[in-house]
N, C-alpha and C positions, 0 to 999 in steps of 0.2 A: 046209573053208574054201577057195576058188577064190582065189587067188594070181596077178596078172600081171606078170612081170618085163620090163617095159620095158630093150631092150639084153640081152636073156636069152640073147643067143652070146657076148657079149664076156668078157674077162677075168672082173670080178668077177660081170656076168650069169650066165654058163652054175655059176660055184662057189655062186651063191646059188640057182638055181634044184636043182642038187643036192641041196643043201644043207636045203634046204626039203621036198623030196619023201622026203630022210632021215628027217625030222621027222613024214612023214603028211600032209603039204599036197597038195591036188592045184594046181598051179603050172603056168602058163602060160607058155614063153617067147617072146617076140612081137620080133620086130626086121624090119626089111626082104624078108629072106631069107627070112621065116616067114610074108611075107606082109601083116605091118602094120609101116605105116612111119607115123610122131606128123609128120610133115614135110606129107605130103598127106594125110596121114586114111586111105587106106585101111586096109583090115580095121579100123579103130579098133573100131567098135563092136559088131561080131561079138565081136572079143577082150573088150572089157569084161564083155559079160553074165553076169550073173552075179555076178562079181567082189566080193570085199567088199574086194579090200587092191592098190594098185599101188605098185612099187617102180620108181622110173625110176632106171636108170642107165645109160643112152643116152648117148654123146657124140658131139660134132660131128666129123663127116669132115673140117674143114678148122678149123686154130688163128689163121687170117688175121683181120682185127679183124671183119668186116665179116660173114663168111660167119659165125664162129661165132656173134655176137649173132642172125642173122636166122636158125638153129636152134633157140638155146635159147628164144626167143623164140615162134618159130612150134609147135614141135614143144611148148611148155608150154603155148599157148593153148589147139591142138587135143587133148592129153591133159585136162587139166582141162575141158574143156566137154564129152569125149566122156564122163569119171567122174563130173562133174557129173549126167547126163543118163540114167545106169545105176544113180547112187543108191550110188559107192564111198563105203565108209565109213573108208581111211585112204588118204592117199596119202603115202607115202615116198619121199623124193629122196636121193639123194647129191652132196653138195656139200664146198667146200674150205677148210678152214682158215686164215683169215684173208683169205677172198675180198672182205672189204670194208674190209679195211686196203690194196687195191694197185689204186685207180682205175686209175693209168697204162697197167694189161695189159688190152687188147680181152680175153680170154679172162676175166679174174676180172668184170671189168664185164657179162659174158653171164651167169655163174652167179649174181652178184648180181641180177641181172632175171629169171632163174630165179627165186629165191628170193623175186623182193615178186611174181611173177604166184602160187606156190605160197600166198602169207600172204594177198592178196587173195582168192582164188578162192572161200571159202565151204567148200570138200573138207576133213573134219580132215585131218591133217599132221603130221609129223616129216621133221624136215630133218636128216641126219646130215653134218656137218662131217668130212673125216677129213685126215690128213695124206697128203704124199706115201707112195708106194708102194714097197716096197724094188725091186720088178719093173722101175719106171722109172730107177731110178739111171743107167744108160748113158742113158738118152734126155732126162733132164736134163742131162747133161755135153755132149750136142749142143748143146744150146740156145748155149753160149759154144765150142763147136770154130772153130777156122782148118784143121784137119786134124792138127795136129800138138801146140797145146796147148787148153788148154781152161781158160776167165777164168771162174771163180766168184765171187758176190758174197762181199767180206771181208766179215767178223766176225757175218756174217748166223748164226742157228744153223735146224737142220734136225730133225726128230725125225721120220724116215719109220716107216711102219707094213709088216707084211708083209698082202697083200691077202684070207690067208685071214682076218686079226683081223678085218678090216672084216667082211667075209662074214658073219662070227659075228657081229658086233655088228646086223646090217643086220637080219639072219635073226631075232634076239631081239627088235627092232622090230617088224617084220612081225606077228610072234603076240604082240606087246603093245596097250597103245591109243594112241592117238593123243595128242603131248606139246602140238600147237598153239606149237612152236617146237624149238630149233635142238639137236641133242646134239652133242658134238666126240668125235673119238678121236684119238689117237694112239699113236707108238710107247712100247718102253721107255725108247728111250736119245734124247739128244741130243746130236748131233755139229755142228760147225761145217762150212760147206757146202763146203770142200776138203779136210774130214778123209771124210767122205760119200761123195764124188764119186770121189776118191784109191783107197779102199778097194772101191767098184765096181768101178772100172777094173780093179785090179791084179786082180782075182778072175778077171777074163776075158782077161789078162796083156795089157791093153790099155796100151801105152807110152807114151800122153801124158801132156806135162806139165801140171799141176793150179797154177793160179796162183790166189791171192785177190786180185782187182782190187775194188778201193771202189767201182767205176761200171760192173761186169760187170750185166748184165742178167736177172731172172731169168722168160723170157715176159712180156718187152716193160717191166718193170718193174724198179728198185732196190728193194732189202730193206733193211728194220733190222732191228735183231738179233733181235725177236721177232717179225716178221712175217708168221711161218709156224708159230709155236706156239702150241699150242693153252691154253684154260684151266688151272685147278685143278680142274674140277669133269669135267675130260675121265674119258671111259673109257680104259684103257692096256690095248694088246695085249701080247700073252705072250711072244714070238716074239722074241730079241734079234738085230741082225743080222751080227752075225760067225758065231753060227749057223747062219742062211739061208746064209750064203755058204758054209761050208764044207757044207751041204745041196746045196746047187745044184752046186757045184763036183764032190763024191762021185757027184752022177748023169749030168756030161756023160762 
């Protein structure tokens, strides 16, 4: 089975496209660099032939409101019309946990129009929700830095995942069929998002202070407390993360 991983250098790209060729897949990875870019089309339809299963996990160069909708947007028309057109028989996306509880962030309003061009298109489909990613902890704590401390939303809670679970989870889609709607995952554990942020930092002996502000922003948006968790019906990674941390810590 002919495999194309859409975003196949990035992060979870290049560990699914492994991941996959572990498995016996012969797997395509396709990003800009490789020659096909979903923005302008080319290589699209070279890379499709073939194809019975696409996994996009592409993300936009820029989190600005504007540039990231006229990505997900354009880059989902031209994949689905170029799969459409090759005759794929699953398309798989990854998307974000609770991306339709947080109109207020241009960024979650793009993967939500992601996700109705994905359910319009006609291509079956699995949409996998996941949580954050233990890998971005420091890069969510930017999102509220001044340089010195860093404002989390209070009493918001957080349940990030490590990105190999997704991988695994994304991977066992691929060689399944097609659900014609949405699977969530998440982590094991749930932390409140200055116990989360706190526990990042110190891992990389990063000394700012971690404040819970009620009106701290989280990408362009306020949370409530489950705003970012996922169902009962979610998948749950393996992987706890004060493990990760002292994993990561042991190898720098």
């Amino acid at each position: 089975m002919k495999i194309v991983v859409i975003g196949g250098t990035g992060l979870i790209g290049s560990k699914l496209v492994a991941l996959l060729r572990q498995r016996g897949q012969e797997v395509l990875a396709a990003s800009p660099d490789k020659g096909v870019n979903t923005v302008t089309g080319e290589g699209l339809s070279e890379a499709l032939a073939g194809a019975q299963v696409v996994v996009d996990v592409a993300n936009s160069p820029s989190f600005a409101d504007v540039a990231v909708m006229d990505f997900f947007r354009t880059s989902g028309r031209n994949l689905l019309a170029a799969e459409a057109m090759a005759g794929v028989q699953h398309h798989i996306a990854l998307s974000i946990v609770g991306a339709d509880r947080l109109p207020d962030s241009g960024y979650m309003r793009a993967k939500v129009t992601q996700e109705g061009l994905i359910k319009a298109s006609g291509v079956p489909y699995t949409i996998l929700r996941s949580t954050q990613f233990f890998e971005f902890g420091t890069r969510i704590a930017e999102e509220g830095s001044d340089g010195r401390t860093v404002h989390v939303p209070a009493d918001a809670f957080i349940q990030p995942i490590l990105s190999d679970d997704v991988v695994s989870v994304l991977a066992d889609i691929a060689l399944g069929s097609p659900v014609n709607g949405t699977v969530e995952v998440g982590g094991p554990e749930r932390f409140r998002f200055d116990e989360f942020t706190t526990r990042a930092l110190s891992a990389k002996d990063d000394k700012r202070q971690v404040v819970a502000d009620i009106h701290a922003r989280y990408f362009g948006t306020e949370l409530r407390q489950e705003s970012l968790i996922p169902g009962a019906k979610a998948r749950v990674g393996q992987v706890r993360f004060d493990a990760w941390l002292r994993r990561s810590s042991a190898s720098r």
